[in-house]
Each structure stands twice: as C-alpha cells, then as structure tokens.
N, CA, C and O atoms as a Tinker XYZ file with bonds, in Angstrom:
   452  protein
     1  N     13.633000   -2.638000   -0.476000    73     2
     2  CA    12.450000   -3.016000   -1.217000    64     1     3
     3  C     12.701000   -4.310000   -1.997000    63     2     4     5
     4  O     11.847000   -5.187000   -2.127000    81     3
     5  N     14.484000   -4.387000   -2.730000    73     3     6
     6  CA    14.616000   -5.995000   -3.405000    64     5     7
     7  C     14.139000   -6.845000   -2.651000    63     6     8     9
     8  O     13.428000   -7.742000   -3.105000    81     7
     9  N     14.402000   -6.753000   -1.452000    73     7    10
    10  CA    14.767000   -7.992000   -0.176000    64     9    11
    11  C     13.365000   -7.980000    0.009000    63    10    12    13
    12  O     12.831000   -8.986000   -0.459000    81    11
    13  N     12.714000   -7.299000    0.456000    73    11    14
    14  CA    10.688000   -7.926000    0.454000    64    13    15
    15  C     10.851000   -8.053000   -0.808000    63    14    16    17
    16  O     12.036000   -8.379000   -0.878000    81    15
    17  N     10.477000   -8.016000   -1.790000    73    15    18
    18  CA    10.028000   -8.413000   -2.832000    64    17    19
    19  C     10.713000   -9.977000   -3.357000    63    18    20    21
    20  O     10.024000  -10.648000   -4.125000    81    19
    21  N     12.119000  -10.529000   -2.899000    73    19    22
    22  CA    12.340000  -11.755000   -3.321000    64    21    23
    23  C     11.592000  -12.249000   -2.245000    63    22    24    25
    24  O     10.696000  -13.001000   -2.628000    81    23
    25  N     11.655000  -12.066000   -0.854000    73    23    26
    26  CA    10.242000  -12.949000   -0.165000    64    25    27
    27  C      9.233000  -13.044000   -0.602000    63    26    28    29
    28  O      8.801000  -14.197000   -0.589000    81    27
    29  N      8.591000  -12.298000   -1.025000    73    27    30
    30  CA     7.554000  -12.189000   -1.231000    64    29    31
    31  C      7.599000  -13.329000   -2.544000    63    30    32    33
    32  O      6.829000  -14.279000   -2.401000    81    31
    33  N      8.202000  -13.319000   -3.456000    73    31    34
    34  CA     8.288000  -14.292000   -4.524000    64    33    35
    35  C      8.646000  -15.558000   -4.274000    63    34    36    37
    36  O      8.107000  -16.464000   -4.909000    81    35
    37  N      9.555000  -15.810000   -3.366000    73    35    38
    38  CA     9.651000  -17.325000   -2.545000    64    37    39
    39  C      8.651000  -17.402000   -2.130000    63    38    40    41
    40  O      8.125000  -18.371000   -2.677000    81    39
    41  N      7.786000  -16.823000   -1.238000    73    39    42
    42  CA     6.552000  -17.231000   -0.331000    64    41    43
    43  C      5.929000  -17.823000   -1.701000    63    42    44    45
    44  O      6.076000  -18.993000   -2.055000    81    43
    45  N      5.256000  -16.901000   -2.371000    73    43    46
    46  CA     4.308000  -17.393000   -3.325000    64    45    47
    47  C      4.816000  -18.771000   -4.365000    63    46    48    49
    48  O      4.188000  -19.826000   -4.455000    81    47
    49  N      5.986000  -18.471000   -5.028000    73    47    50
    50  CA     6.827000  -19.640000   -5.621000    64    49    51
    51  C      6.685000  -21.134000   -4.804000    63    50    52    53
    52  O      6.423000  -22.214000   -5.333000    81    51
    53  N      6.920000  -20.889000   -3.451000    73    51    54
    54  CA     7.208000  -21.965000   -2.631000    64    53    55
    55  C      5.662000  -22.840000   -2.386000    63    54    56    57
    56  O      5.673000  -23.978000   -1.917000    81    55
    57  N      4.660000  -22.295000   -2.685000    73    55    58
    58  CA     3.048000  -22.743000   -2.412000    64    57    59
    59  C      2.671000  -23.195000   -4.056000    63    58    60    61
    60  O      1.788000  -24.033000   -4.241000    81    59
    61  N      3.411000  -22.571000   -5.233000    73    59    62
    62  CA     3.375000  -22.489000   -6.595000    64    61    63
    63  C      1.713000  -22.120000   -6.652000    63    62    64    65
    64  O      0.708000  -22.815000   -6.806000    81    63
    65  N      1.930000  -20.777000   -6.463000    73    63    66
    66  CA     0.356000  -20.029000   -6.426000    64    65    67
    67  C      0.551000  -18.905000   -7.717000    63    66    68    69
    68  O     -0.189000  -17.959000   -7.989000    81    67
    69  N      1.706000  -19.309000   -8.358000    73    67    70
    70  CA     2.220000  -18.060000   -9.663000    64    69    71
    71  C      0.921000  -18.434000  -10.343000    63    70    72    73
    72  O      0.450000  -17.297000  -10.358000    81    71
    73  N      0.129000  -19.067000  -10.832000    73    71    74
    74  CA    -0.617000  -19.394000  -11.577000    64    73    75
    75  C     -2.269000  -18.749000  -11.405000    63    74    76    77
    76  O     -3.199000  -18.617000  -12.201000    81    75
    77  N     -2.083000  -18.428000   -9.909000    73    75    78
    78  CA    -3.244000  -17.720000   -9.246000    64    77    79
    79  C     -2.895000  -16.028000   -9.283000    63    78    80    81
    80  O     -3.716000  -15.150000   -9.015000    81    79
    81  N     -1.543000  -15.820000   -9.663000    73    79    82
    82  CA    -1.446000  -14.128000   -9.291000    64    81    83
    83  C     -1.723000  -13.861000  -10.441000    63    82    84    85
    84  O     -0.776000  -13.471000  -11.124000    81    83
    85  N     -2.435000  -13.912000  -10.790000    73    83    86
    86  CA    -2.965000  -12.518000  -12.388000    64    85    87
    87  C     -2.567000  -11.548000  -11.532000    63    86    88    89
    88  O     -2.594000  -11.466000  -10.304000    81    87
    89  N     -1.961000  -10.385000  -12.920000    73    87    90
    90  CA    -2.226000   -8.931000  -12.522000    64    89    91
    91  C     -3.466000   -8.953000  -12.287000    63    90    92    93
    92  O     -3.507000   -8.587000  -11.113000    81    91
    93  N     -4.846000   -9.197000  -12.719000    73    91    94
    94  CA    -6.366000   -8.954000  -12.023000    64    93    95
    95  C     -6.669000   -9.520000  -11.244000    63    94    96    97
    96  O     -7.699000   -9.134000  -10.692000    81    95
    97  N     -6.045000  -10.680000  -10.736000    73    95    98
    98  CA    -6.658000  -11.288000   -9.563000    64    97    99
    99  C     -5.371000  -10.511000   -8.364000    63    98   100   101
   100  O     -5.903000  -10.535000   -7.254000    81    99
   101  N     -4.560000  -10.151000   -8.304000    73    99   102
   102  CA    -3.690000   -9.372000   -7.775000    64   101   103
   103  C     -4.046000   -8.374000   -7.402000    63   102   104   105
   104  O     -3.828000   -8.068000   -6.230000    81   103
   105  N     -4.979000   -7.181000   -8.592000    73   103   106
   106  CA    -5.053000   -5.866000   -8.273000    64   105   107
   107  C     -5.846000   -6.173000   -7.194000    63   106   108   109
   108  O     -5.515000   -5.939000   -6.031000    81   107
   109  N     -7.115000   -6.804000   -7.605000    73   107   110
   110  CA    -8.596000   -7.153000   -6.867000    64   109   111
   111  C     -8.169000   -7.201000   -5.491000    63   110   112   113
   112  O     -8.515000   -6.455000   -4.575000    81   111
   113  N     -7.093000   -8.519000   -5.457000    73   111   114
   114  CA    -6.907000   -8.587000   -3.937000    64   113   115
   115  C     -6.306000   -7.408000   -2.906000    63   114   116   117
   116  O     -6.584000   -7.401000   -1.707000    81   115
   117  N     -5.273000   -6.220000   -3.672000    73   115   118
   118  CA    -5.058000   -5.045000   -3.203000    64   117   119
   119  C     -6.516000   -4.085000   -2.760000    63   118   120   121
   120  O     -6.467000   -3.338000   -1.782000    81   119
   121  N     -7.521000   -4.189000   -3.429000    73   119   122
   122  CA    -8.291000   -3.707000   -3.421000    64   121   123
   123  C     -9.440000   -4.227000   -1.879000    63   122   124   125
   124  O    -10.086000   -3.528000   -1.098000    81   123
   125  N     -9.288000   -5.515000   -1.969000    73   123   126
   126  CA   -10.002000   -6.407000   -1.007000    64   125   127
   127  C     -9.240000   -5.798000    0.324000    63   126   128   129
   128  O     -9.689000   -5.063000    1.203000    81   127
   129  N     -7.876000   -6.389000    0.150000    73   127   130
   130  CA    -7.195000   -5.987000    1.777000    64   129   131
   131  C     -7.169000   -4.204000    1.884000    63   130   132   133
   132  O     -6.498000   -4.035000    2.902000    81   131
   133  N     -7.475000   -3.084000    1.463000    73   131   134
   134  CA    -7.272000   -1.620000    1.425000    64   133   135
   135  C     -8.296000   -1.790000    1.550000    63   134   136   137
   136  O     -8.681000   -0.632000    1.389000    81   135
   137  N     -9.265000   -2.407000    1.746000    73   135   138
   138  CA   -11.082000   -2.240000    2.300000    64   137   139
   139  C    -10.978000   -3.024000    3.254000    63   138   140   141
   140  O    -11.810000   -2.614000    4.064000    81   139
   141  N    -10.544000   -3.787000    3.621000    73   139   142
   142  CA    -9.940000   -4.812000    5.201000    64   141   143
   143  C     -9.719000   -3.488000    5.744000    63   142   144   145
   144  O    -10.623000   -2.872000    6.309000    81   143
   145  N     -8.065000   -2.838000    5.531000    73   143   146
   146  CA    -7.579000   -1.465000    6.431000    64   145   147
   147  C     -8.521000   -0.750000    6.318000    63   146   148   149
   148  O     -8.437000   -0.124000    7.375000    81   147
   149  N     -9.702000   -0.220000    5.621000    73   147   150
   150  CA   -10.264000    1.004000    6.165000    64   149   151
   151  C    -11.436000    0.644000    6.729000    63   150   152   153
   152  O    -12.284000    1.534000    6.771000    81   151
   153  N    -11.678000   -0.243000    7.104000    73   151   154
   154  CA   -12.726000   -1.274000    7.684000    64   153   155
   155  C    -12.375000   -0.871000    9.482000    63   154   156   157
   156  O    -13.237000   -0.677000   10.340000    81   155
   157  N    -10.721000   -0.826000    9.699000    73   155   158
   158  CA   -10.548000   -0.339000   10.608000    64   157   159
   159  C    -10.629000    0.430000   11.851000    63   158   160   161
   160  O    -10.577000    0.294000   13.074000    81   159
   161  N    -10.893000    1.930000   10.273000    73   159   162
   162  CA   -11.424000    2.853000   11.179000    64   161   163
   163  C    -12.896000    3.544000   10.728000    63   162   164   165
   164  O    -13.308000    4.701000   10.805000    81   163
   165  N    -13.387000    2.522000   10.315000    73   163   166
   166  CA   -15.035000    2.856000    9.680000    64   165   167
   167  C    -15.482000    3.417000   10.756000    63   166   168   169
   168  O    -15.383000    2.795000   11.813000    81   167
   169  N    -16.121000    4.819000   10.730000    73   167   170
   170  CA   -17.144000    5.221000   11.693000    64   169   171
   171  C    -16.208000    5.373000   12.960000    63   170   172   173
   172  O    -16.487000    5.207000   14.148000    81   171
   173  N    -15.106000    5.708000   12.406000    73   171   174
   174  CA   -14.232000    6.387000   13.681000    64   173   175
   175  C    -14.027000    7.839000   14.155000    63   174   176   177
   176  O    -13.627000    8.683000   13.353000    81   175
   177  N    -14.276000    8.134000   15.370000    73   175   178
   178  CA   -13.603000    9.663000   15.119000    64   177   179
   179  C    -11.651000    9.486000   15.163000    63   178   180   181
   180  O    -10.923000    8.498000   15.262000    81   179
   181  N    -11.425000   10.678000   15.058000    73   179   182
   182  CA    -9.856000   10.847000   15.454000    64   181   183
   183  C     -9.279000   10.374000   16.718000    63   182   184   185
   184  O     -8.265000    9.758000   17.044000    81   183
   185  N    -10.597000   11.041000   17.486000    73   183   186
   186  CA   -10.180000   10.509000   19.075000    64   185   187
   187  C    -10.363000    9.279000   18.984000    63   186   188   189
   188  O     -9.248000    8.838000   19.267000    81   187
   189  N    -10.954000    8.496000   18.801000    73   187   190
   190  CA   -11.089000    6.511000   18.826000    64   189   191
   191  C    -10.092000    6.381000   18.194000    63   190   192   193
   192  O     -9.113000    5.879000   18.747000    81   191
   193  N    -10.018000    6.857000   16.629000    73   191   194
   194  CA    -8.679000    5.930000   16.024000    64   193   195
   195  C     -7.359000    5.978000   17.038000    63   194   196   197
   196  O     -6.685000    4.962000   17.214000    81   195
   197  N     -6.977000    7.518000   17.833000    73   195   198
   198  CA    -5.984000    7.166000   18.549000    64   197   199
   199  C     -6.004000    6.320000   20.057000    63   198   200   201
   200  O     -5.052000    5.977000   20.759000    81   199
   201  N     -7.178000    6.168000   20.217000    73   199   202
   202  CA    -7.407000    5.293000   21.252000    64   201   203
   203  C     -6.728000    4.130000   20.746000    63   202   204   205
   204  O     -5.675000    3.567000   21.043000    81   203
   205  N     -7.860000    3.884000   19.681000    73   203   206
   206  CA    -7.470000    2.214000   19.114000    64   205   207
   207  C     -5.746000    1.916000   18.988000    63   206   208   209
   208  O     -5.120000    0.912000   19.329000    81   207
   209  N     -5.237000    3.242000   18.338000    73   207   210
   210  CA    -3.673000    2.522000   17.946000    64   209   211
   211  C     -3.053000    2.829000   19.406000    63   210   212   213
   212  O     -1.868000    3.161000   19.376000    81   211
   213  N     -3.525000    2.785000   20.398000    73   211   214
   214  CA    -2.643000    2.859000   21.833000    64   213   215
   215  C     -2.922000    1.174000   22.224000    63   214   216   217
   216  O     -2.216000    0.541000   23.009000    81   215
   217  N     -4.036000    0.653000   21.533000    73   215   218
   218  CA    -4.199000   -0.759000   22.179000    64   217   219
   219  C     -3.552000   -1.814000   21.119000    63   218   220   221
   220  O     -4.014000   -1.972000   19.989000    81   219
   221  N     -2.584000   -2.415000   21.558000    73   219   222
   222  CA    -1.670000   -3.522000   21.013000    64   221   223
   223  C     -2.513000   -4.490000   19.885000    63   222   224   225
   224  O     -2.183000   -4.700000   18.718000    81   223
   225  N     -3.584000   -4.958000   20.538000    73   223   226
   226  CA    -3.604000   -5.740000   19.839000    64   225   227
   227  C     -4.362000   -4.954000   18.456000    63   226   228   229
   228  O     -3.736000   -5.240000   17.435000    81   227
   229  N     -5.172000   -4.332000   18.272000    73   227   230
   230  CA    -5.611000   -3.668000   17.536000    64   229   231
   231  C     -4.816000   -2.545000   16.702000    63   230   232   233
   232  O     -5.227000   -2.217000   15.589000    81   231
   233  N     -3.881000   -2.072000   17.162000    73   231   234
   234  CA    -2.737000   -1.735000   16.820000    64   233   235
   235  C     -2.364000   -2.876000   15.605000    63   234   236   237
   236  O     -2.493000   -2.535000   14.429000    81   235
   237  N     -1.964000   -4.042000   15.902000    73   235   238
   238  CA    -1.134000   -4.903000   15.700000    64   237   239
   239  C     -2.494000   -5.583000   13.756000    63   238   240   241
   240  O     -2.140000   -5.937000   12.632000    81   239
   241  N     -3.541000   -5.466000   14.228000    73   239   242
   242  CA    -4.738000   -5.917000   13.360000    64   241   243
   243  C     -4.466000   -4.883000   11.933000    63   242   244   245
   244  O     -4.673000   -5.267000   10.782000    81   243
   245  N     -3.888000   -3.306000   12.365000    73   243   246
   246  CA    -4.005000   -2.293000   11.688000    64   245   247
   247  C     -2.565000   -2.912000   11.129000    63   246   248   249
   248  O     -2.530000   -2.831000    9.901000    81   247
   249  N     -1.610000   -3.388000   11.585000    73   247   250
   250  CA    -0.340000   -3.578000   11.236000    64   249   251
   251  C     -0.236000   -4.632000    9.873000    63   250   252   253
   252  O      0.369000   -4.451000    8.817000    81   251
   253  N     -1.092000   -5.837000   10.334000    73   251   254
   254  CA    -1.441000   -6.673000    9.452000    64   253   255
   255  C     -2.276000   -6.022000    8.014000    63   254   256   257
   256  O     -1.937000   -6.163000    6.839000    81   255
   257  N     -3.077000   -5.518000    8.388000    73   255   258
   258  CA    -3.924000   -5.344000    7.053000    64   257   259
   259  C     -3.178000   -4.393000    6.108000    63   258   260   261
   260  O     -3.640000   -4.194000    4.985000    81   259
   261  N     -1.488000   -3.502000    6.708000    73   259   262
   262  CA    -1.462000   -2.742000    6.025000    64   261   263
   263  C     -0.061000   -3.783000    5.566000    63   262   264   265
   264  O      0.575000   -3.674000    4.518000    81   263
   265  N      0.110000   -4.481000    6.332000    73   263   266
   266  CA     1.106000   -5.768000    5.530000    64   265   267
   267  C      0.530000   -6.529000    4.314000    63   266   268   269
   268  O      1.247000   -6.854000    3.367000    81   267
   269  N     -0.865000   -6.817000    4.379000    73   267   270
   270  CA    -1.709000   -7.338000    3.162000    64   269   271
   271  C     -1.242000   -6.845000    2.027000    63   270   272   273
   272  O     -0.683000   -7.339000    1.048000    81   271
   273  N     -1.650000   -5.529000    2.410000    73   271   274
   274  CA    -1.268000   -4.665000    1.210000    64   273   275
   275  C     -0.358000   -4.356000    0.499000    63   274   276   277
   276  O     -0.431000   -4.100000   -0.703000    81   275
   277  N      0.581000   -4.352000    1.172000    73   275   278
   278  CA     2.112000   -4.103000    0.913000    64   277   279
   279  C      2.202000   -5.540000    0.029000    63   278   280   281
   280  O      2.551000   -5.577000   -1.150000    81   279
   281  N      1.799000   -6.774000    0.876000    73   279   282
   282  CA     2.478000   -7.999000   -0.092000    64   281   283
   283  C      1.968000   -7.988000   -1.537000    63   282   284   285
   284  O      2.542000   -7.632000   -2.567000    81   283
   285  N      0.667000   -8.501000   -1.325000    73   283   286
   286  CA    -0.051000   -8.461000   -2.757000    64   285   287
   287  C      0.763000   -7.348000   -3.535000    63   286   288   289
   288  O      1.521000   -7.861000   -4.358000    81   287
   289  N      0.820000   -5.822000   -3.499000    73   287   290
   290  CA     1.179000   -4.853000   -4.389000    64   289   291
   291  C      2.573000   -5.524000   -4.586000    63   290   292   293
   292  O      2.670000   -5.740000   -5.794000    81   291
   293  N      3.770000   -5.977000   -3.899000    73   291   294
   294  CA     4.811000   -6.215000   -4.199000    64   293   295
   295  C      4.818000   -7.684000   -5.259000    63   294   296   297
   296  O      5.691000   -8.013000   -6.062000    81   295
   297  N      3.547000   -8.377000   -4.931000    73   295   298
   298  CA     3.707000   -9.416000   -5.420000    64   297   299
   299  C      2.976000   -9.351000   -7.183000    63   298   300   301
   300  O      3.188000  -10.202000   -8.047000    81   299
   301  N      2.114000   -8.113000   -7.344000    73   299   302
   302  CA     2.030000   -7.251000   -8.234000    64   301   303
   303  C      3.127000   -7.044000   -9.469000    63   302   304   305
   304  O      3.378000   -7.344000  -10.636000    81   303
   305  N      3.636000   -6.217000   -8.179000    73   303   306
   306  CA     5.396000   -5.386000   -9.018000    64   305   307
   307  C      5.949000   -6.334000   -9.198000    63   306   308   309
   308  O      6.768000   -6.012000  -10.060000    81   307
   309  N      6.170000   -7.905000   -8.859000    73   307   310
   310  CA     7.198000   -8.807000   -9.394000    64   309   311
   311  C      6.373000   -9.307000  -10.364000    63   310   312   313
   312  O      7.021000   -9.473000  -11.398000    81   311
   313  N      4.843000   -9.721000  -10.518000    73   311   314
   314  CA     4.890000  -10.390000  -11.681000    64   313   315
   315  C      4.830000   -9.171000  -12.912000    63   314   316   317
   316  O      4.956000   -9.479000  -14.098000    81   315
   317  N      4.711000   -8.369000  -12.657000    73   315   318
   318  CA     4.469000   -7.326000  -13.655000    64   317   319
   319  C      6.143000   -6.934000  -13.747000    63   318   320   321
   320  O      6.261000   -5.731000  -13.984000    81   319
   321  N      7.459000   -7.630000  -13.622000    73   319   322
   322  CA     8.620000   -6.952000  -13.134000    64   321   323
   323  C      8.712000   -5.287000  -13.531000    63   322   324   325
   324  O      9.018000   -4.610000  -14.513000    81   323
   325  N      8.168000   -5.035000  -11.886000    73   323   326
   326  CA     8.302000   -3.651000  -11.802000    64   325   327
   327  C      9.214000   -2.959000  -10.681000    63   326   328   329
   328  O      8.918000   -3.072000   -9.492000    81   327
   329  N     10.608000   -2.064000  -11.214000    73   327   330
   330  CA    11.024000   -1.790000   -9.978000    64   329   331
   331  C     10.427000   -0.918000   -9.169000    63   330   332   333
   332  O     10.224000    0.247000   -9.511000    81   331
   333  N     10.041000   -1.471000   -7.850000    73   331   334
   334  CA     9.147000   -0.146000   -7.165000    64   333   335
   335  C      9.990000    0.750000   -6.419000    63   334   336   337
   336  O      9.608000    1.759000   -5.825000    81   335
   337  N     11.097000    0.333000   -6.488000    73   335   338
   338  CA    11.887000    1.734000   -5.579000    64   337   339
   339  C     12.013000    3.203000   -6.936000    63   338   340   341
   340  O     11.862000    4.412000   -6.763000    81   339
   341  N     12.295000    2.535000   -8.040000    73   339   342
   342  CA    12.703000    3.524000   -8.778000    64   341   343
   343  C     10.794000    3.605000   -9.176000    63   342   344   345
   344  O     10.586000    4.810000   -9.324000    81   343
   345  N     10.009000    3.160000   -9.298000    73   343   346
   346  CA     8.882000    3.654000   -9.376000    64   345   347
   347  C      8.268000    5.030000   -8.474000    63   346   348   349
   348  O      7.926000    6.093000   -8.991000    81   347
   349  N      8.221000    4.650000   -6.731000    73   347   350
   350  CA     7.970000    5.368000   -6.123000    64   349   351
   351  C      8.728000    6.502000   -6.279000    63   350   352   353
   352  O      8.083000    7.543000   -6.155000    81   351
   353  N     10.219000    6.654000   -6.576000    73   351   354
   354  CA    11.171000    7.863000   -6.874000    64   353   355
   355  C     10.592000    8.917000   -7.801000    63   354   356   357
   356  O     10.540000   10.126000   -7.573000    81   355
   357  N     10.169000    8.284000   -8.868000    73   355   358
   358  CA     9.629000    9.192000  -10.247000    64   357   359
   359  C      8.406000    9.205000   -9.690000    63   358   360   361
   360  O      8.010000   10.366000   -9.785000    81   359
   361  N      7.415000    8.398000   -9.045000    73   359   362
   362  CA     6.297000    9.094000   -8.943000    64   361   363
   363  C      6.620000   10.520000   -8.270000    63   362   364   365
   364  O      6.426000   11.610000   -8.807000    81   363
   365  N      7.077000   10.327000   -7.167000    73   363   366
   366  CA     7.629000   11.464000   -6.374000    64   365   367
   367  C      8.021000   13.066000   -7.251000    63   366   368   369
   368  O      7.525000   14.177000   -7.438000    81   367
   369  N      9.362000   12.191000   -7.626000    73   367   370
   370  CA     9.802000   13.419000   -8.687000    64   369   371
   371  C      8.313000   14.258000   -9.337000    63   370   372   373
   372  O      7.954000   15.399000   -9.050000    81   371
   373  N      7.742000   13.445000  -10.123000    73   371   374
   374  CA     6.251000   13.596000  -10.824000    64   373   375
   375  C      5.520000   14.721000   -9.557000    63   374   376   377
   376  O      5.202000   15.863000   -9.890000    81   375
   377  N      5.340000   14.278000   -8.278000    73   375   378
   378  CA     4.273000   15.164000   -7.683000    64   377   379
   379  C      5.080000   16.591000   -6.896000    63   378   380   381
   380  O      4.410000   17.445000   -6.314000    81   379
   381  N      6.416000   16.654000   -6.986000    73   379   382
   382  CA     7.176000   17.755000   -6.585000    64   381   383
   383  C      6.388000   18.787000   -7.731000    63   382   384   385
   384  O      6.051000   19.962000   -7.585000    81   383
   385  N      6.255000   18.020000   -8.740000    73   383   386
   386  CA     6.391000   19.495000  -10.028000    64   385   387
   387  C      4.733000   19.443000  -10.220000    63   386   388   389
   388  O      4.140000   20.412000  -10.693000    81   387
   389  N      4.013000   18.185000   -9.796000    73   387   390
   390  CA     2.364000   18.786000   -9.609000    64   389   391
   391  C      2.039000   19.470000   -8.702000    63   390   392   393
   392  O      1.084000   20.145000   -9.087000    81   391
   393  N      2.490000   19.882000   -6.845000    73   391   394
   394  CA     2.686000   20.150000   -6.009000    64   393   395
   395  C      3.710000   21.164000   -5.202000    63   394   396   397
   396  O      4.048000   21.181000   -4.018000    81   395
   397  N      4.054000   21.975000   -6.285000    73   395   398
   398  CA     5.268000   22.607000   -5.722000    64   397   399
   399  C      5.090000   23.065000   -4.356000    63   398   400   401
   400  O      3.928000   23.179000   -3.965000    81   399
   401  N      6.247000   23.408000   -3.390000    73   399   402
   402  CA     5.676000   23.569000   -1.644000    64   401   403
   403  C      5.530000   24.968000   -1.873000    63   402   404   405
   404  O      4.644000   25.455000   -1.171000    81   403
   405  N      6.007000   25.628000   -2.491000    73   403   406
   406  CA     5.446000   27.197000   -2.719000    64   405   407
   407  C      4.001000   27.287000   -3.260000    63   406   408   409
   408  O      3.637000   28.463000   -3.261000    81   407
   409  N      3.335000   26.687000   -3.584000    73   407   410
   410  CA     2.208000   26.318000   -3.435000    64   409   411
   411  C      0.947000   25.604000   -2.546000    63   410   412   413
   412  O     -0.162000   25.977000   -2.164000    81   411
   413  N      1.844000   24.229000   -2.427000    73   411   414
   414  CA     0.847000   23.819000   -1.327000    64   413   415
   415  C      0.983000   23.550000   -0.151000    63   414   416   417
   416  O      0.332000   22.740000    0.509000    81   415
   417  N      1.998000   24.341000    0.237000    73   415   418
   418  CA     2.722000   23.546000    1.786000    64   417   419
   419  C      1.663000   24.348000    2.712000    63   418   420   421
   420  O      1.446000   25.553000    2.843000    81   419
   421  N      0.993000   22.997000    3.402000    73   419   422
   422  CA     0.249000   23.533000    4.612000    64   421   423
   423  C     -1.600000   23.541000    3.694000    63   422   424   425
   424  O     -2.757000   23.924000    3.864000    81   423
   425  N     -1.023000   23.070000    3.061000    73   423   426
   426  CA    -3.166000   23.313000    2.433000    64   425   427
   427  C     -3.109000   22.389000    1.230000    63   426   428   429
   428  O     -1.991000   22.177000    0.760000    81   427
   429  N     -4.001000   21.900000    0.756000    73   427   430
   430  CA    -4.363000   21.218000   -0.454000    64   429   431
   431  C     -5.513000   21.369000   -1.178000    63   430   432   433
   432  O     -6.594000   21.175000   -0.622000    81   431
   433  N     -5.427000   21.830000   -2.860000    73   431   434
   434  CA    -6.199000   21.758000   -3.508000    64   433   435
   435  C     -5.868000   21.357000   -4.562000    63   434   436   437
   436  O     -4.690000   21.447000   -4.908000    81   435
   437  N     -7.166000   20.600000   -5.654000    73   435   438
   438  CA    -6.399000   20.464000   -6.828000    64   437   439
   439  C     -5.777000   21.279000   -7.732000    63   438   440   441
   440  O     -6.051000   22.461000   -7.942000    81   439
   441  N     -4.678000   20.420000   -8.421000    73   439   442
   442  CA    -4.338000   21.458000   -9.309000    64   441   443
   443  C     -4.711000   21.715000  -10.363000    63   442   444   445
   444  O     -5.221000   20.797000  -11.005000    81   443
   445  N     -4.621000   22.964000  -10.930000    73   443   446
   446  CA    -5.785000   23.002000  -12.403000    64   445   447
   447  C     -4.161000   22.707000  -13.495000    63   446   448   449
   448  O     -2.943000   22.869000  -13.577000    81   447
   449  N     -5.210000   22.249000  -14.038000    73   447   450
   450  CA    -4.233000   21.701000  -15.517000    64   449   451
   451  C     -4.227000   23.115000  -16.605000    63   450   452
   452  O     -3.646000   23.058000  -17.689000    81   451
C-alpha cells in the first residue's frame, strides 16, 4: 500500500496539482469515479454483469474505474497523512466485533445497538 501511495504522490507532485487536491475536491472526485464504476453495471442483471466481465475490453473499463478510485482515495490518505494499511486493519478489527461470524456468517442484518 506505501509503494502505491508514493506513486500516487509523485504522479500528482510531478504535474504540481497538490494545490488542486483538497480533501473536498478529493472526496468529490471519489465520489464522481464510484458513480463512473456503478455506471457499469446500471440496469444490469447478474447474468449480463458476468457476460460483460468475460469481455476484455469491458472487463478492462471496470478495471479502470475501480483504479480511479483507488487513486484519488490514496491520494486522499496522503494528503490527509493517513496510514491506510493500518486504517483498513482497525476498521476490520472494528467490524469482527460489529459482525461476529457466530452471528452473521451466511446472512446479513443490521446490528441493533
């Protein structure tokens, strides 16, 4: 996750676009490309979406938009210096004990507080 994330900071550094990444103009754009990816499979059934990811190039469209996403959020976590490996860990940790599998393994509902 270091190793994308210093690309990701050269890429942007190297254009000197630091001045354009607000955290809000950042989130927004996470938000923009995660409506690109589900743009994808708008008005898909199951059977099409697996059609679609058997065809390369469209395959490859789904690959990109979910690369969008990934950058911007990483490019997020660096200006906000956030580690996201140890982020995603504790979120994790966090949903073991909202989610225990003696509970929800195999079904999902919310949990009551």
């Amino acid at each position: 996750m270091d190793e994308l994330k210093k690309r990701v900071k050269v890429f942007v550094n190297d254009r000197k676009w630091k001045k354009y990444h607000t955290p809000k103009n950042l989130a927004e754009s996470i938000s923009i490309e995660a409506a690109e990816l589900l743009e994808e499979f708008q008005w898909k059934s199951e059977e099409e979406i697996g059609r679609l990811l058997e065809d390369f190039e469209k395959k490859k469209s789904v690959e990109e938009e979910i690369a969008d996403v990934m950058i911007y959020c990483l490019s997020l976590a660096n200006r906000l210096d956030i580690n996201v490996s140890e982020s995603v860990i504790e979120k994790l940790e966090s949903n073991k004990e909202k989610y225990p599998v003696e509970e929800f393994k195999g079904k999902y509902h919310k949990p009551e507080i």
